[in-house]
C-alpha positions in Angstrom: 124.9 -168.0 -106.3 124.6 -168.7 -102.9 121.7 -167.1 -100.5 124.1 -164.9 -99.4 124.5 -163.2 -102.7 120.4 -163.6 -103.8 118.4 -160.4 -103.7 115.7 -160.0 -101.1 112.2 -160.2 -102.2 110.6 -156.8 -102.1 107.5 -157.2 -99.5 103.9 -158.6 -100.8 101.5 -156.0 -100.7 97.8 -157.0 -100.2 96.3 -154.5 -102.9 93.3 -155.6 -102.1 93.6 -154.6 -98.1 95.1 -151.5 -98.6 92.2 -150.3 -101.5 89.6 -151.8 -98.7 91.5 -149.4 -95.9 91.6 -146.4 -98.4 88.0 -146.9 -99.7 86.8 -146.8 -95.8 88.7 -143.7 -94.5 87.1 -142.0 -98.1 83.6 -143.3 -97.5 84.2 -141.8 -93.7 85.0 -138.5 -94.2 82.2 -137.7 -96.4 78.7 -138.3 -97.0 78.6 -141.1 -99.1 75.2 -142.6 -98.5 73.9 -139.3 -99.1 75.6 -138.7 -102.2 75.2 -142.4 -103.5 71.6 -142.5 -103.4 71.4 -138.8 -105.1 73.2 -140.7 -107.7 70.7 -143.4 -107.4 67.8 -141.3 -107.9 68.9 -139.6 -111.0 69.6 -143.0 -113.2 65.4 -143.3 -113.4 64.9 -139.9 -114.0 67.0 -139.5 -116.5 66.5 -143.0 -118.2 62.9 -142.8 -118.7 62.0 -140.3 -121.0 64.3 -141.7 -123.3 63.3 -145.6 -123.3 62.1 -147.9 -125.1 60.5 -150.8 -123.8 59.1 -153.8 -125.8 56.2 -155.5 -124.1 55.0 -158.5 -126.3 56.4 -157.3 -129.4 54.7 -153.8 -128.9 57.4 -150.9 -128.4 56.8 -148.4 -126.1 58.4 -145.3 -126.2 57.6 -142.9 -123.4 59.2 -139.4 -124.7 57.3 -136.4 -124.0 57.5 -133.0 -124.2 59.0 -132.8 -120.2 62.3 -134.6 -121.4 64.1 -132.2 -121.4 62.9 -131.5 -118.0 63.8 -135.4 -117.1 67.9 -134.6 -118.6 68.0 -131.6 -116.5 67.1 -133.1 -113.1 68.5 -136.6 -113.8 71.9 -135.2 -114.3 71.8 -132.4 -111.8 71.0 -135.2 -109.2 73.7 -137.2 -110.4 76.3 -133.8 -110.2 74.7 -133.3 -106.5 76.0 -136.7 -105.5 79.2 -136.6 -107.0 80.1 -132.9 -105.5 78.6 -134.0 -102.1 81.5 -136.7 -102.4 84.2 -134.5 -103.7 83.4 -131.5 -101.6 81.6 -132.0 -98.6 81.6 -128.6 -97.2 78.9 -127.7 -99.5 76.6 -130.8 -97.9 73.9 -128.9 -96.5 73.5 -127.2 -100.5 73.9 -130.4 -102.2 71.3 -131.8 -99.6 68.5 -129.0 -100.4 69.1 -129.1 -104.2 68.5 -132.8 -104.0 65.5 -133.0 -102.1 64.0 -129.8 -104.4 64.6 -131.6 -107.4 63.6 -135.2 -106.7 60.0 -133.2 -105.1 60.0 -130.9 -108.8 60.9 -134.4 -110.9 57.1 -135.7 -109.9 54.7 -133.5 -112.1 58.1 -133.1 -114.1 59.1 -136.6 -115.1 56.8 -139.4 -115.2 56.1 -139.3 -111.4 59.6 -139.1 -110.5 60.6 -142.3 -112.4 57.5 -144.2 -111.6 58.3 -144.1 -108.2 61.4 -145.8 -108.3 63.5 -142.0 -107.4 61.8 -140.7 -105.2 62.7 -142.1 -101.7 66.2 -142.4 -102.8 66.2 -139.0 -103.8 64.6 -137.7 -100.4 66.5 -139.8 -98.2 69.9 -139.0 -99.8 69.3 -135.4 -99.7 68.2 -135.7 -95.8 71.7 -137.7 -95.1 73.6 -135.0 -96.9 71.9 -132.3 -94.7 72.4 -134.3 -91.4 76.1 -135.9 -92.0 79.1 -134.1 -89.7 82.7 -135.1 -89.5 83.6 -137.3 -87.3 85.7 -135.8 -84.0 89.2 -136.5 -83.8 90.4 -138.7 -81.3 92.4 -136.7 -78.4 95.8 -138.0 -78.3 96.4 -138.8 -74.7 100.2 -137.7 -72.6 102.6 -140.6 -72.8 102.8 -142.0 -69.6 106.3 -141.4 -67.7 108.0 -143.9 -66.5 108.0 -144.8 -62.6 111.9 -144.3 -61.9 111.9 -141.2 -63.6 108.7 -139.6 -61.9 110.4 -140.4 -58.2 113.9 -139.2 -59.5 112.5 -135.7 -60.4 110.1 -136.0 -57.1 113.4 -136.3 -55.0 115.3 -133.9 -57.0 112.6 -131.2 -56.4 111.9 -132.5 -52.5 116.1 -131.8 -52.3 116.6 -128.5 -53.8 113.9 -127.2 -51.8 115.1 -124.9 -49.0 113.1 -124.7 -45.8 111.3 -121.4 -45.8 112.4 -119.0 -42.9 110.9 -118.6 -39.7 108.9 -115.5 -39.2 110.9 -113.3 -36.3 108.8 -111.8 -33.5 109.0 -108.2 -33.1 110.3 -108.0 -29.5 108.1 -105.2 -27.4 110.5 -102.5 -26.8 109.7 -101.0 -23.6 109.5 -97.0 -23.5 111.5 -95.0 -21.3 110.0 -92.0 -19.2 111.4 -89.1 -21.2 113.5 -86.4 -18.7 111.8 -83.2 -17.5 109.0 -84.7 -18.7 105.6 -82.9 -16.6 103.8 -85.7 -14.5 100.2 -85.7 -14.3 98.1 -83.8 -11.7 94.7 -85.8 -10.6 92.0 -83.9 -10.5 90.0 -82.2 -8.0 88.6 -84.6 -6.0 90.3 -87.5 -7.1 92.4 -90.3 -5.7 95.7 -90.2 -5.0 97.5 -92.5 -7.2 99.2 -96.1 -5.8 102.5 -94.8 -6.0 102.2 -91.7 -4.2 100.0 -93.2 -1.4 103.2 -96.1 -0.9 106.0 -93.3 -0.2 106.3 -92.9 3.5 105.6 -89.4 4.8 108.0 -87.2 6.7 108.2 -87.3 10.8 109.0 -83.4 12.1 
């Protein structure tokens, strides 16, 4: 078979790029530090109440009658976080709830997790409250070529016609309408220009 024939090999993918690019644009268009450390802060909460810990061969079990109380907010937190990912026009609700319940998880269970939940817990309900979308970037006008632009400049410069000139109205000069009565000066007046110009009569 000659390498004519032979089949093209299909193109190599990076999987590991294109999961990188895809986890970026998913961690941009939400909050995920917000909902990460809500996530954060409910693993001690809910862990806890319901551990054992051996400390020199002694076991210590720290269940009390608030572990229910522990469940409850450990896995609302963790529900918080996840819907803050999956739905992020609820933010501002996920971001309250959070903050409520790591403050009520204090007296509730064991000090919020000895600690260990409760600046997680505020600061991922603050960054849940405070995150907005991004603004998309305005696409800008392609930019026409040179030749084109002073083709069409030419084009319009040639089809335009020269506007008219604006005629003056010529003054039309009025004629002394026939039969028409002259004008008598007053008593006492002047004679007029004309009248003192005509050359009087010799008897």
């Amino acid at each position: 078979m000659s390498s004519a024939t032979a089949e093209a090999r299909p193109e190599h993918r990076n999987l590991v790029g294109a999961f990188w690019r895809g986890f970026r644009e998913f961690r941009r268009s939400r909050p995920f530090w917000g909902g990460l450390l809500a996530m954060i802060a409910g693993v001690p909460i809910l862990y806890f109440p319901y551990a054992h810990l051996s400390l020199g061969g002694v076991t210590i079990a720290m269940s009390t009658t608030a572990g229910a109380g522990s469940l409850i907010i450990g896995v609302l937190l963790i529900i918080l976080g996840l819907t803050a990912w999956f739905q992020p026009a609820v933010r501002i609700f996920a971001g309250v709830a959070t903050t409520l319940l790591t403050l009520v998880s204090i007296p509730v269970s064991n000090l919020a997790g000895f600690g260990m939940a409760l600046l997680p817990g505020l600061i991922g309900g603050g960054l849940m409250m405070a995150w907005a979308k991004l603004p998309e970037p305005a696409v800008a006008p392609a930019a026409e070529a040179p030749g084109a632009a002073e083709g069409t400049t030419a084009e319009s410069v040639a089809t335009e016609q020269p506007a008219a000139a604006p005629v003056a109205a010529e003054p039309v000069a009025e004629e002394p309408v026939a039969g028409a009565a002259t004008e008598q000066p007053a008593a006492g007046g002047s004679i007029p220009a004309q009248q003192a110009a005509e050359p009087k009569e010799v008897r």
